[in-house]
Backbone atoms as SQL, in Angstrom:
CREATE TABLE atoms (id INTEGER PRIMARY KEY, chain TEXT, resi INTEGER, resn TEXT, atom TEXT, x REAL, y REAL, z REAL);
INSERT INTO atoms VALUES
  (1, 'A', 1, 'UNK', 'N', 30.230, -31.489, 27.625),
  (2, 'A', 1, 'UNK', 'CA', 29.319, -31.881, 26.573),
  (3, 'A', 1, 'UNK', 'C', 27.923, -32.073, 27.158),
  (4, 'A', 2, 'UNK', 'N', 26.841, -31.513, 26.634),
  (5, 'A', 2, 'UNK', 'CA', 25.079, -31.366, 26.978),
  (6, 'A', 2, 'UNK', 'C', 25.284, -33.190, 26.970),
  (7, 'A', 3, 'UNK', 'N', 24.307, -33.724, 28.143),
  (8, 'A', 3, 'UNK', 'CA', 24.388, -34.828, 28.148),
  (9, 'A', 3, 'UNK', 'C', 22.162, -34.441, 27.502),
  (10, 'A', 4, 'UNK', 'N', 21.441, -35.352, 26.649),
  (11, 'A', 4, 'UNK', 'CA', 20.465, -35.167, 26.066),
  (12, 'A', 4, 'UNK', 'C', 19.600, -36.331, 25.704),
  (13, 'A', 5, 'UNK', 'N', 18.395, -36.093, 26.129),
  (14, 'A', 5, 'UNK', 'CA', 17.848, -37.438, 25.767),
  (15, 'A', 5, 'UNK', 'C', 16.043, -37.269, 25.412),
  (16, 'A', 6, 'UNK', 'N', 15.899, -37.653, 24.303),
  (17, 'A', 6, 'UNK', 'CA', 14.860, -37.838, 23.536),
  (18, 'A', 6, 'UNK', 'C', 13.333, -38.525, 24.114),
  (19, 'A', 7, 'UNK', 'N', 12.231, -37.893, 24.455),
  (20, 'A', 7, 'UNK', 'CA', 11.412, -38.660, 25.038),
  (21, 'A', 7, 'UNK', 'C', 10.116, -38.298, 24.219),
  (22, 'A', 8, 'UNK', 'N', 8.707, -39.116, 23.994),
  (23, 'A', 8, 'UNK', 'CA', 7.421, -38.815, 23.546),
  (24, 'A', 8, 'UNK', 'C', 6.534, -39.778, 24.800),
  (25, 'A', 9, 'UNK', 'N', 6.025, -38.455, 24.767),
  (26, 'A', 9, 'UNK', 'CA', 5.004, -38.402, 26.143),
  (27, 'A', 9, 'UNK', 'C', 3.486, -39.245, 25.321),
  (28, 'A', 10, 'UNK', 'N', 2.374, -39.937, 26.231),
  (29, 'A', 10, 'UNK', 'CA', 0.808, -40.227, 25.982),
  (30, 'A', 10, 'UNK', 'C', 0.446, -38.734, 25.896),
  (31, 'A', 11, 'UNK', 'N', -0.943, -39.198, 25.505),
  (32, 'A', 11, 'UNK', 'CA', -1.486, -37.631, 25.261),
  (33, 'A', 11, 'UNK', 'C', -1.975, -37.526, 26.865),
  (34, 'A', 12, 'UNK', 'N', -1.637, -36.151, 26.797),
  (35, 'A', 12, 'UNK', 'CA', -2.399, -34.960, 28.114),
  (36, 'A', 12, 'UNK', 'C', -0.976, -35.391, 29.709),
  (37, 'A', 13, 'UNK', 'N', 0.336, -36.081, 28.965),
  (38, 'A', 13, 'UNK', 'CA', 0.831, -36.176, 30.560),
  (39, 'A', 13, 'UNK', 'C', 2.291, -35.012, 30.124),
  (40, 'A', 14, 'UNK', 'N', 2.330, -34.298, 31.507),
  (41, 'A', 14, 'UNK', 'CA', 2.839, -32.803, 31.209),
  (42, 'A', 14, 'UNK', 'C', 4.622, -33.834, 31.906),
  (43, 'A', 15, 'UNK', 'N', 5.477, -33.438, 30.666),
  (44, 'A', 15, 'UNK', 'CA', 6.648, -34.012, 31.304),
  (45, 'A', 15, 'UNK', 'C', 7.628, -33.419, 32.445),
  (46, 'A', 16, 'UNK', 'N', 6.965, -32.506, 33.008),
  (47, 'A', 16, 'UNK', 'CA', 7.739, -31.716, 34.406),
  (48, 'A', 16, 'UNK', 'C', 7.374, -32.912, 35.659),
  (49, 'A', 17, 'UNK', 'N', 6.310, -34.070, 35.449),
  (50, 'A', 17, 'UNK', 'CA', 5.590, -34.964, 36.337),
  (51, 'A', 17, 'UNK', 'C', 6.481, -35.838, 36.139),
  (52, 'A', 18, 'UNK', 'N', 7.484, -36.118, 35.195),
  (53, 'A', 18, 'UNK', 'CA', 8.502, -37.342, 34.676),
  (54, 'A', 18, 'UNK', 'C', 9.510, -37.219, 35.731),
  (55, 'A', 19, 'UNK', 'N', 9.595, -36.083, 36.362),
  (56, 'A', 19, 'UNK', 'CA', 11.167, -36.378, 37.684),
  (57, 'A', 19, 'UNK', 'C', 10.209, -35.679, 39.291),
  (58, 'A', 20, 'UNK', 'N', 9.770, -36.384, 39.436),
  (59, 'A', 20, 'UNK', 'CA', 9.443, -36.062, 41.237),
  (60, 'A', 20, 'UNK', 'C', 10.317, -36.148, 41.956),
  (61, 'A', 21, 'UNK', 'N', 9.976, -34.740, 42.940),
  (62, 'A', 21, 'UNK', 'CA', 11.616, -34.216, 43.594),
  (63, 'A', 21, 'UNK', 'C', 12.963, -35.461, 44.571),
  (64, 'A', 22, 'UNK', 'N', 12.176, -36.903, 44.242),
  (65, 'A', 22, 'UNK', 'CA', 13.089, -37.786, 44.953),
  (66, 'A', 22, 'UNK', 'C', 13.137, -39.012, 44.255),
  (67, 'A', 23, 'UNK', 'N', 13.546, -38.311, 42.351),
  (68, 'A', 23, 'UNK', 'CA', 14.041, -39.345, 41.963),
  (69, 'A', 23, 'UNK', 'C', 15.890, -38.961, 41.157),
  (70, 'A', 24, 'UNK', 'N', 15.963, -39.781, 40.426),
  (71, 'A', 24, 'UNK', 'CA', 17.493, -39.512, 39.889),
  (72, 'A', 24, 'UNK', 'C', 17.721, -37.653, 39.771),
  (73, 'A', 25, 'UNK', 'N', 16.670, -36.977, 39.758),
  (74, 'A', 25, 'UNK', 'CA', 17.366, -35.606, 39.052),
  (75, 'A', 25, 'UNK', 'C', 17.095, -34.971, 40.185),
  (76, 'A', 26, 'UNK', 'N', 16.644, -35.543, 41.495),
  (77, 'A', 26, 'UNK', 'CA', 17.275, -34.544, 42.225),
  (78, 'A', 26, 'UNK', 'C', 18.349, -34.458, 43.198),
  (79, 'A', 27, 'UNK', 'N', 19.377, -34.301, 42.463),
  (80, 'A', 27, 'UNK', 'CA', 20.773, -33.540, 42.519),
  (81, 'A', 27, 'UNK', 'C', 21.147, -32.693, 42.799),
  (82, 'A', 28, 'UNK', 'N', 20.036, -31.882, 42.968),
  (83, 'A', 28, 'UNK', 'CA', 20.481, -30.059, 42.928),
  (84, 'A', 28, 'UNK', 'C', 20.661, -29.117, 41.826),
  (85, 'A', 29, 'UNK', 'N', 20.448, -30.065, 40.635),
  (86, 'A', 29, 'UNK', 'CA', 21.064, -29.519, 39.233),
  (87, 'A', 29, 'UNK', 'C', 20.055, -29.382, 38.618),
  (88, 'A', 30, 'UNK', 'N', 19.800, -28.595, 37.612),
  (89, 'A', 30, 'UNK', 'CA', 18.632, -28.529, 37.174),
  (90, 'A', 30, 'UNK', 'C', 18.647, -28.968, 35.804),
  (91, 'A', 31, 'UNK', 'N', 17.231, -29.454, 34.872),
  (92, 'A', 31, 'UNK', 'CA', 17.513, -29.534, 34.115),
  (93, 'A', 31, 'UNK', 'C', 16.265, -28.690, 33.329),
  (94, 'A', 32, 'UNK', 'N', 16.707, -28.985, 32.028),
  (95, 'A', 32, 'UNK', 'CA', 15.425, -28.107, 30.838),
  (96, 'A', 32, 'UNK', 'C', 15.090, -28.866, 29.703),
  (97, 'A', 33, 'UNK', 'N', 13.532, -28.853, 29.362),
  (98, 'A', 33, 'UNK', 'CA', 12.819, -29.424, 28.845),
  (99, 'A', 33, 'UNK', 'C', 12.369, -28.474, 28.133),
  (100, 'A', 34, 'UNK', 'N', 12.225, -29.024, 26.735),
  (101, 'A', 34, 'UNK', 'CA', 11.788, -27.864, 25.981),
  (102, 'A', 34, 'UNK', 'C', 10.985, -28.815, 24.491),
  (103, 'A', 35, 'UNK', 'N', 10.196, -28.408, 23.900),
  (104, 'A', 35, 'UNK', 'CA', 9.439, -29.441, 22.860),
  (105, 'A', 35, 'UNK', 'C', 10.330, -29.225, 21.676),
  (106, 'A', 36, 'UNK', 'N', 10.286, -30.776, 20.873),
  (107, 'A', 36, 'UNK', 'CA', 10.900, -30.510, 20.103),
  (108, 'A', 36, 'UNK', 'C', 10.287, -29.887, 18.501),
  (109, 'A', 37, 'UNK', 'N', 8.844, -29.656, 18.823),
  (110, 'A', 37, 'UNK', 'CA', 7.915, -29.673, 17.636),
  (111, 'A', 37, 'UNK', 'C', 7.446, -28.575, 18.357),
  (112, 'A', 38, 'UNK', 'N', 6.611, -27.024, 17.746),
  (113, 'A', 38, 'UNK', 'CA', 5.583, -26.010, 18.316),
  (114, 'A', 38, 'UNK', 'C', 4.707, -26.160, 17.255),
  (115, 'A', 39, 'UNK', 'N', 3.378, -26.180, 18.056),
  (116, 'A', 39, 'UNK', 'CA', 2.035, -26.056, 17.180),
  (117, 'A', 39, 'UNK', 'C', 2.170, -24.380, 15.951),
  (118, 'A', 40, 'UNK', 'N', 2.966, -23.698, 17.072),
  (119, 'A', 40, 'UNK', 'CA', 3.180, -22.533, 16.210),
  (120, 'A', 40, 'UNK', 'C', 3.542, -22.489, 15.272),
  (121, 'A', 41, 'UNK', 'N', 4.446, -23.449, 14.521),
  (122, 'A', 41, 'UNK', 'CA', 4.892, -23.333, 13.192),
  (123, 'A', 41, 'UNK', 'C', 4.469, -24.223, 12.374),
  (124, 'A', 42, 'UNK', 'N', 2.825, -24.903, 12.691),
  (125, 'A', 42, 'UNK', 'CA', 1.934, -25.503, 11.760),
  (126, 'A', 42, 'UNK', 'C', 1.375, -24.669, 10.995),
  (127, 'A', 43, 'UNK', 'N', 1.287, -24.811, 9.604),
  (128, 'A', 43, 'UNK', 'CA', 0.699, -23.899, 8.666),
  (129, 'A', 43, 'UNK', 'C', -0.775, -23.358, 9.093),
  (130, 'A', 44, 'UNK', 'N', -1.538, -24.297, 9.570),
  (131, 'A', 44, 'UNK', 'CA', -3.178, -23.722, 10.064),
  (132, 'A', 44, 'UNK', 'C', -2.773, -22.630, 11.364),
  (133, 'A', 45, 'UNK', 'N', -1.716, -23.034, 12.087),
  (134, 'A', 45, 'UNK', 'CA', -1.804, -21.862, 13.459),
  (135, 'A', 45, 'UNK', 'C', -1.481, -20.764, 12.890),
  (136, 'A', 46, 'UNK', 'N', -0.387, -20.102, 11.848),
  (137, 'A', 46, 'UNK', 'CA', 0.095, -19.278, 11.056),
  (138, 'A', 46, 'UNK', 'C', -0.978, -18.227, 10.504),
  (139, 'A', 47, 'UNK', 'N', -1.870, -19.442, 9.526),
  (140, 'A', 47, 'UNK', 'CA', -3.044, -18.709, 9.271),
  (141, 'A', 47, 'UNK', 'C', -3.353, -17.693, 10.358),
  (142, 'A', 48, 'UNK', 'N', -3.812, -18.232, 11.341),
  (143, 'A', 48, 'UNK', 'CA', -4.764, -17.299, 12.818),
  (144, 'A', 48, 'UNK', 'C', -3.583, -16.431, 13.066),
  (145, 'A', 49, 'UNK', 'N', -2.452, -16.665, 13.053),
  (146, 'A', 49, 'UNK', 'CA', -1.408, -16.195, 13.601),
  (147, 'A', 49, 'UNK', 'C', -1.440, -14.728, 13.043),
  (148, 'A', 50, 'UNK', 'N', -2.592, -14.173, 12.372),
  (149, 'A', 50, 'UNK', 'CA', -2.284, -13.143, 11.990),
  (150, 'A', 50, 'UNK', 'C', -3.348, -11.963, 12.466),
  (151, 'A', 51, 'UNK', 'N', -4.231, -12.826, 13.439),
  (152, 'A', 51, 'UNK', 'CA', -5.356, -11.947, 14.309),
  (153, 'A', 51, 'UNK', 'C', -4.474, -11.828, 15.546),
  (154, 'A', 52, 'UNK', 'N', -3.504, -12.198, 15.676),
  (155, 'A', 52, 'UNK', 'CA', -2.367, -12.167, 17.182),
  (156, 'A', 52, 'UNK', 'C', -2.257, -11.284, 17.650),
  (157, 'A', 53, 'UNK', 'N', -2.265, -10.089, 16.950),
  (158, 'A', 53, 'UNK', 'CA', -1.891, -8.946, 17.831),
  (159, 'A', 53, 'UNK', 'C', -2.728, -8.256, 18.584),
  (160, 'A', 54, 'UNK', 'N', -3.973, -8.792, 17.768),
  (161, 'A', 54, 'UNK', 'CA', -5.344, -8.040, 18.733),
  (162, 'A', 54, 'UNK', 'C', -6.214, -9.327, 19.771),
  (163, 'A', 55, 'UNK', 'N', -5.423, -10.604, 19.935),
  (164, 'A', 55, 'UNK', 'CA', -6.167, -11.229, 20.734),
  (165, 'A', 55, 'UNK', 'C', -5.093, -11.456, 22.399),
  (166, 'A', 56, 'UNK', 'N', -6.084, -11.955, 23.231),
  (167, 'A', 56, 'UNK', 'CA', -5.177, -11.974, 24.408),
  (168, 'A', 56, 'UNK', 'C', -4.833, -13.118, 24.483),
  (169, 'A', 57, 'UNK', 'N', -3.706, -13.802, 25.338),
  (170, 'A', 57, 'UNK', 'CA', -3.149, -14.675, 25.441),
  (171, 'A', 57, 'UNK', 'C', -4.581, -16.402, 25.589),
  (172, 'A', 58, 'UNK', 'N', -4.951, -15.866, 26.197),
  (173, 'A', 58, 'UNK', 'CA', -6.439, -17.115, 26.551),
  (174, 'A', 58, 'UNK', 'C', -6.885, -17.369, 25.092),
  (175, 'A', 59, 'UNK', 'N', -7.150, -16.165, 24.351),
  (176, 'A', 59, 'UNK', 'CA', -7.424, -16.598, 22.573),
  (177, 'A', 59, 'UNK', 'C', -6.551, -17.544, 22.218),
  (178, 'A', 60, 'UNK', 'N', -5.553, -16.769, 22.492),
  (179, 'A', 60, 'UNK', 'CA', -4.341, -17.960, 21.921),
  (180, 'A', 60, 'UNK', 'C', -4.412, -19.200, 22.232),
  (181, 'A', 61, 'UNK', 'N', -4.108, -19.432, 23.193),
  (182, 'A', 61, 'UNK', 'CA', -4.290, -20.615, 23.871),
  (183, 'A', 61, 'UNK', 'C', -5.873, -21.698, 23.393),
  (184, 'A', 62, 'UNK', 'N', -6.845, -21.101, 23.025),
  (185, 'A', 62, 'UNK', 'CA', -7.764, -21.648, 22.365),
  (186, 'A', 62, 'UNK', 'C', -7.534, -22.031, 21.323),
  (187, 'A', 63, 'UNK', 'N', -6.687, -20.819, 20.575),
  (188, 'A', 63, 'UNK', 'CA', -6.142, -21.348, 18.874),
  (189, 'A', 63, 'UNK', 'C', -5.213, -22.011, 18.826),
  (190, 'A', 64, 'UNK', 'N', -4.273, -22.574, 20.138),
  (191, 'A', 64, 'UNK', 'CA', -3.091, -23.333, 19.917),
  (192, 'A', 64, 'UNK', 'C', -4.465, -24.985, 19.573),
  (193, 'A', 65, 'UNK', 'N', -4.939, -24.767, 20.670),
  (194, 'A', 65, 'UNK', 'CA', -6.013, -26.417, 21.609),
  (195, 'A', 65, 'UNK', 'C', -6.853, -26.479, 20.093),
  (196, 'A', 66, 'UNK', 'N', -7.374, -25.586, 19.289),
  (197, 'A', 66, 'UNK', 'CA', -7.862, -25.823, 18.133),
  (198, 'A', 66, 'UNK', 'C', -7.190, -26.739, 16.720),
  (199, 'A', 67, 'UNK', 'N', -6.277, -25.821, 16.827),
  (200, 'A', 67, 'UNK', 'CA', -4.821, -26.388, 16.037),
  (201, 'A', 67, 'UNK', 'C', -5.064, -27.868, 16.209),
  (202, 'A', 68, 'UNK', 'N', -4.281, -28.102, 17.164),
  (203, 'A', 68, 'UNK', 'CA', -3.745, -29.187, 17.959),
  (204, 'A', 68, 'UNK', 'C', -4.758, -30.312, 17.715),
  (205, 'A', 69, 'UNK', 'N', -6.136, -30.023, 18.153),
  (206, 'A', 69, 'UNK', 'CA', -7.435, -30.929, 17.491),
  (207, 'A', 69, 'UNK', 'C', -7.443, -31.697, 16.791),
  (208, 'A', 70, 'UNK', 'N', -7.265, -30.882, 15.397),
  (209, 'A', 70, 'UNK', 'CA', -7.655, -31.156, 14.235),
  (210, 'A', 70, 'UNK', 'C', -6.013, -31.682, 13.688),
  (211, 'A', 71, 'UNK', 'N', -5.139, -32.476, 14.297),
  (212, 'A', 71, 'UNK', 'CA', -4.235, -32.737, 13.738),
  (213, 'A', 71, 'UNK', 'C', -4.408, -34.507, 13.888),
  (214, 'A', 72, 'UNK', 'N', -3.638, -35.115, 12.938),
  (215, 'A', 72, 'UNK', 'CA', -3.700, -36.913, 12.897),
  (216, 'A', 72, 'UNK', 'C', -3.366, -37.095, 14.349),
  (217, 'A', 73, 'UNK', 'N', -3.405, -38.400, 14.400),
  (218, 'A', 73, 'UNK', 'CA', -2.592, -38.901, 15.849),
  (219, 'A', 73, 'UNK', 'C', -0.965, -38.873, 15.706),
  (220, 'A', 74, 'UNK', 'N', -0.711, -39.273, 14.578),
  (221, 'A', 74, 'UNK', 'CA', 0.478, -38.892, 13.991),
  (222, 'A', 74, 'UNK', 'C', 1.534, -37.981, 14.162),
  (223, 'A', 75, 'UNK', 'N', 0.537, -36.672, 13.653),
  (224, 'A', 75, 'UNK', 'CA', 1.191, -35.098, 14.439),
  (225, 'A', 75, 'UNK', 'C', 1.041, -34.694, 15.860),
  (226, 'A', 76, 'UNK', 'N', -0.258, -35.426, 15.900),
  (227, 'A', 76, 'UNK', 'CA', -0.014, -34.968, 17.872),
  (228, 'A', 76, 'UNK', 'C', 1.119, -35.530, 18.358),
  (229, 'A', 77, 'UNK', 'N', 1.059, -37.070, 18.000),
  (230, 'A', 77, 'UNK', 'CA', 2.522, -37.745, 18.780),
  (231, 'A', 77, 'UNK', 'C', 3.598, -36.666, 18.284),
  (232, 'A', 78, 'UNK', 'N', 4.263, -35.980, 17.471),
  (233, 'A', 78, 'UNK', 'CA', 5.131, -35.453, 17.234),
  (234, 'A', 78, 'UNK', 'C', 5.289, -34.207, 18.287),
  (235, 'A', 79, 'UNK', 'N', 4.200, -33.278, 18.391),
  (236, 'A', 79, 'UNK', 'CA', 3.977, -32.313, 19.642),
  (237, 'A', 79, 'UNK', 'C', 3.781, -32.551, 20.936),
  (238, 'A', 80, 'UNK', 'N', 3.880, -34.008, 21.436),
  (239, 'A', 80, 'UNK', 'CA', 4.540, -34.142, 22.696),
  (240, 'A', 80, 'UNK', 'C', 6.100, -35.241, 22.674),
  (241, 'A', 81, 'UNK', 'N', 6.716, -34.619, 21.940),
  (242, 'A', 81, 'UNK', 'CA', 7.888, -35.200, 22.004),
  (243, 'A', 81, 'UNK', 'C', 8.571, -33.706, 22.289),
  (244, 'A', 82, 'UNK', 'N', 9.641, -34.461, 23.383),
  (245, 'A', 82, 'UNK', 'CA', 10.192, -33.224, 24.085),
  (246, 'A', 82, 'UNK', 'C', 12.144, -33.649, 24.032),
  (247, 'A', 83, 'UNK', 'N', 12.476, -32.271, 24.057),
  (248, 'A', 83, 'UNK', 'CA', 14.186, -32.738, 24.334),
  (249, 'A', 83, 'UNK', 'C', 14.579, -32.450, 25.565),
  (250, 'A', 84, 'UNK', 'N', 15.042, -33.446, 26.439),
  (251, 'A', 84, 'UNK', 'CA', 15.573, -32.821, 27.941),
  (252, 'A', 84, 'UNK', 'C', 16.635, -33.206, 27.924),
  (253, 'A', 85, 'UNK', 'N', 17.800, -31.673, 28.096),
  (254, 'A', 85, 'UNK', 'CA', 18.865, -31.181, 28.779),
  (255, 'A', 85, 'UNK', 'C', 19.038, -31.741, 29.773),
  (256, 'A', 86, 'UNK', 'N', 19.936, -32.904, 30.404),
  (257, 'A', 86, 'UNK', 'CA', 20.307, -33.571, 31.631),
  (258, 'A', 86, 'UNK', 'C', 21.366, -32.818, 32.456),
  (259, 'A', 87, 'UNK', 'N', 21.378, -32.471, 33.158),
  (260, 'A', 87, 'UNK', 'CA', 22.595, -32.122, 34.332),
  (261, 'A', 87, 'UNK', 'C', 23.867, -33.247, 34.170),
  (262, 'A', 88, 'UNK', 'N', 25.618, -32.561, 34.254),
  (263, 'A', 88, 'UNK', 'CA', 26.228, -33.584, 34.196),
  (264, 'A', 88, 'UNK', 'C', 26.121, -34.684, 34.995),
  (265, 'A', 89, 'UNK', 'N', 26.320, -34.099, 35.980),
  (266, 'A', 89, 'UNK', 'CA', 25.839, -35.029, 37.331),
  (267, 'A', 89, 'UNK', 'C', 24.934, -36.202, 37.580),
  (268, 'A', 90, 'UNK', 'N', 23.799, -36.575, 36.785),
  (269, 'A', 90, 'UNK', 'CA', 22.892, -36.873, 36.457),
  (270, 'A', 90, 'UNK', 'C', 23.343, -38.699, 35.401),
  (271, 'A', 91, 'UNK', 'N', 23.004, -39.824, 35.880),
  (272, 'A', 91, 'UNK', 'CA', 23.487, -40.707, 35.641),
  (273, 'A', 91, 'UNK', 'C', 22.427, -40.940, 34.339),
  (274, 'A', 92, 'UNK', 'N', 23.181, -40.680, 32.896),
  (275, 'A', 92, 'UNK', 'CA', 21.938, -40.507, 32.171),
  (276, 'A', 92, 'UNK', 'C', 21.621, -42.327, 31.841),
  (277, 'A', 93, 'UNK', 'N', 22.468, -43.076, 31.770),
  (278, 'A', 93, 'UNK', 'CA', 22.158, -44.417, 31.470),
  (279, 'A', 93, 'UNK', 'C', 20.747, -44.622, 32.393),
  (280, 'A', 94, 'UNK', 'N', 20.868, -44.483, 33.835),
  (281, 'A', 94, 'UNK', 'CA', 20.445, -44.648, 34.440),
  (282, 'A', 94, 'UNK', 'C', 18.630, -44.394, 34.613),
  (283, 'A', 95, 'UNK', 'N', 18.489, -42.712, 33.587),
  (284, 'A', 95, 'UNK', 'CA', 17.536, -42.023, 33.705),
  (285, 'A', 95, 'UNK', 'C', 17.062, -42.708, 32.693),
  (286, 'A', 96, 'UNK', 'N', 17.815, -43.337, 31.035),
  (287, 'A', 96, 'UNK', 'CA', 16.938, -43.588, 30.510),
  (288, 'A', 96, 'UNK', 'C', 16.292, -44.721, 31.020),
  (289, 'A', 97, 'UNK', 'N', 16.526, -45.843, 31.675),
  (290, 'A', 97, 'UNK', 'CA', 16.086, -47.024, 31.976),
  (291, 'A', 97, 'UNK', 'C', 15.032, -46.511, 32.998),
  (292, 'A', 98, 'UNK', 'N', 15.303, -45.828, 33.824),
  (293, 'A', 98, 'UNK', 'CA', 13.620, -45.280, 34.704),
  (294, 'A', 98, 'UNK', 'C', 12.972, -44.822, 33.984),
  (295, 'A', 99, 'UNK', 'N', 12.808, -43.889, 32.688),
  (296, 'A', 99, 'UNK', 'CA', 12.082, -43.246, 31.720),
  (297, 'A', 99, 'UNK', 'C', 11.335, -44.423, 30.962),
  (298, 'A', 100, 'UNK', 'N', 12.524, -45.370, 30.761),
  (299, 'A', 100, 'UNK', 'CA', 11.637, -46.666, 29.789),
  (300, 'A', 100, 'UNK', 'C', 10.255, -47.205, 30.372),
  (301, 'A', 101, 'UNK', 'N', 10.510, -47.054, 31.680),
  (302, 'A', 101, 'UNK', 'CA', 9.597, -48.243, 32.395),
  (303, 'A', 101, 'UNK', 'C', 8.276, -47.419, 32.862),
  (304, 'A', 102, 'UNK', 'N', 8.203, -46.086, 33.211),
  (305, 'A', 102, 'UNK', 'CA', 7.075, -45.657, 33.269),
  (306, 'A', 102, 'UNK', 'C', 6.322, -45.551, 31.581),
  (307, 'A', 103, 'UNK', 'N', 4.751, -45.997, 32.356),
  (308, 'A', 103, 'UNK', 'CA', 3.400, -45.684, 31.769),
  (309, 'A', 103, 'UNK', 'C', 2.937, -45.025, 30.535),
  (310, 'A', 104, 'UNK', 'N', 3.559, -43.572, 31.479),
  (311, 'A', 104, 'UNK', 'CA', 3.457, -42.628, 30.198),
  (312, 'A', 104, 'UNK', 'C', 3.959, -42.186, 29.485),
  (313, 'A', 105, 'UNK', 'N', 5.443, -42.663, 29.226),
  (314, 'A', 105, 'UNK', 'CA', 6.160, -42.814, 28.154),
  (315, 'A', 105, 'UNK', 'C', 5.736, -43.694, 26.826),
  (316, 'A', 106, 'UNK', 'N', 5.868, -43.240, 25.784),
  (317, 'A', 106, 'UNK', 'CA', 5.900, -43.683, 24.937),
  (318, 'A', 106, 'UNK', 'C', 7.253, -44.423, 24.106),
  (319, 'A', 107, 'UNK', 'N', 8.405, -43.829, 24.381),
  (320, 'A', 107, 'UNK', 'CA', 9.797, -44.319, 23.507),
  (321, 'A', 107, 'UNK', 'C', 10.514, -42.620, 24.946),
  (322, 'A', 108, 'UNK', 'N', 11.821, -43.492, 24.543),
  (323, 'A', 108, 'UNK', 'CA', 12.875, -42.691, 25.054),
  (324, 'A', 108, 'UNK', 'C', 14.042, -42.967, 24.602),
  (325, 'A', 109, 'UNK', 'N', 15.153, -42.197, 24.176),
  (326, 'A', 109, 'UNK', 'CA', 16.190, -42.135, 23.781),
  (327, 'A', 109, 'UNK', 'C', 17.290, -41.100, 23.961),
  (328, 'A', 110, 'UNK', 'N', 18.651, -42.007, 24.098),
  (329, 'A', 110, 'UNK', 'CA', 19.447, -41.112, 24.528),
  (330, 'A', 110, 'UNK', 'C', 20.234, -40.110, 22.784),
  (331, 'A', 111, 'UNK', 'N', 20.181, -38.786, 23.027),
  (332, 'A', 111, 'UNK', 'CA', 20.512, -38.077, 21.877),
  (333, 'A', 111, 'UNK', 'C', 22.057, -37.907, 21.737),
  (334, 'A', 112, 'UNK', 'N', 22.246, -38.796, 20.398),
  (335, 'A', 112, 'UNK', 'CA', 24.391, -38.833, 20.088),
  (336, 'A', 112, 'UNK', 'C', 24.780, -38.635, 19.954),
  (337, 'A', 113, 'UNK', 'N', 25.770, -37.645, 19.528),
  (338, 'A', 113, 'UNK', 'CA', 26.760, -37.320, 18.551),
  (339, 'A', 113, 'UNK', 'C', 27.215, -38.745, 17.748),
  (340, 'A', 114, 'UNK', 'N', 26.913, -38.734, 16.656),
  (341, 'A', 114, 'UNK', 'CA', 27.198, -39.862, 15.749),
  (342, 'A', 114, 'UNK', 'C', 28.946, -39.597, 15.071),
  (343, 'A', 115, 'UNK', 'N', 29.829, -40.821, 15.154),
  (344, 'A', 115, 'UNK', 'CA', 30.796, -40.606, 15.262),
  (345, 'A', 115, 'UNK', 'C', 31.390, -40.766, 13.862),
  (346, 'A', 116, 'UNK', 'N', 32.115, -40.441, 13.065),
  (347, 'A', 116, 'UNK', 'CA', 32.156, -41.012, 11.486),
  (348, 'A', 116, 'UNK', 'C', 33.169, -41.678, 11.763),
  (349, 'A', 117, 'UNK', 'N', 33.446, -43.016, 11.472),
  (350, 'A', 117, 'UNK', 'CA', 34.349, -43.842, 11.132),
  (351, 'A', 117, 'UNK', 'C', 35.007, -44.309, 9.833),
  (352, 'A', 118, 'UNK', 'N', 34.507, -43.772, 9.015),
  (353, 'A', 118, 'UNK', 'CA', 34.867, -44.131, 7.443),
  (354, 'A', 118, 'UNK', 'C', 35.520, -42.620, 7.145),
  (355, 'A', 119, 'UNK', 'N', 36.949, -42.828, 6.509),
  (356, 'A', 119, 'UNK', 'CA', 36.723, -41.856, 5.681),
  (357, 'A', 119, 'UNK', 'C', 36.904, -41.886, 4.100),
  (358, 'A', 120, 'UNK', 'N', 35.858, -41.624, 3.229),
  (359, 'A', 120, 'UNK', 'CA', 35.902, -42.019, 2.207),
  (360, 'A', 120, 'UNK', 'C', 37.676, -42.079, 1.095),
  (361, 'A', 121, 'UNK', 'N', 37.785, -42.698, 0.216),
  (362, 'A', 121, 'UNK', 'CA', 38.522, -42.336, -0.038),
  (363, 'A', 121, 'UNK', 'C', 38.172, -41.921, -1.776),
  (364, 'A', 122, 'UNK', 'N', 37.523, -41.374, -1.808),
  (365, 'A', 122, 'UNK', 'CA', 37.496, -40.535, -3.322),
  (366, 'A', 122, 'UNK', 'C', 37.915, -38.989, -3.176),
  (367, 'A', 123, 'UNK', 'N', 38.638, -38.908, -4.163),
  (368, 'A', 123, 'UNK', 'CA', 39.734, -37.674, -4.258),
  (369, 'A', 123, 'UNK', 'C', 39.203, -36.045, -4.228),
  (370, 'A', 124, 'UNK', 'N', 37.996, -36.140, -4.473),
  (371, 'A', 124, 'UNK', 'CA', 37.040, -35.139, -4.677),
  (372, 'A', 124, 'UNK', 'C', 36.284, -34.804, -3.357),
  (373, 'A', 125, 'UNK', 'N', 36.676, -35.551, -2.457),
  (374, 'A', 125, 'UNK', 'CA', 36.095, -35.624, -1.370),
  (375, 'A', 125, 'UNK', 'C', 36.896, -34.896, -0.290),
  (376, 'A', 126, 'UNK', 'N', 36.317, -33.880, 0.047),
  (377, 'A', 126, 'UNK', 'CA', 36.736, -33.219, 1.062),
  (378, 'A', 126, 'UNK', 'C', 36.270, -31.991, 2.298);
């Protein structure tokens, strides 16, 4: 089972800086970080999204940082929230409590499988 855990970064701190090579994750195992929000599928990037084929990647990258600008603090916090894939190996109790305590974290959480304990009993239910 993906062991997974929920983190939102301050603005401008890149979360590959969250495990330096001599803390809990290095194990040998790797893990992956990936956002859980892309500027790409904001309705304003979409718009531009349609000069794409004739601009080079550096355009882009201007029209992501443009995007991104002009969004609340609100939505930015949402575009640095990231999901990281933990290695089994990897003591996740452990990681979230080092994750809590640095700086540039904002919130961290471990991601659940929520378990159902009820099962209803109406007859229609199934």
């Amino acid at each position: 089972m993906k062991k997974i855990i929920v983190v939102n970064l301050k603005e401008g701190v890149n979360p590959e800086s969250l495990f330096p090579q001599n803390s809990i994750m290095a194990t040998g195992d790797s893990f992956k970080i990936k956002p859980l929000y892309s500027v790409h599928n904001h309705p304003s990037f979409k718009e531009k999204a349609s000069n794409f084929s004739i601009l080079s990647d550096k355009e882009k990258k201007v029209a992501q940082a443009e995007v991104y600008s002009n969004l609340s603090e609100k939505e930015r916090s949402l575009y640095r929230t990231f999901e990281i894939e933990v290695p089994e190996s990897a003591d996740i109790q452990q990681l979230v409590k080092e994750l809590y305590k640095k700086p540039e974290v904002n919130f961290v959480q471990l991601d659940q499988m929520n378990d159902l304990y009820y099962i209803p009993s109406d007859p229609l239910w199934s």
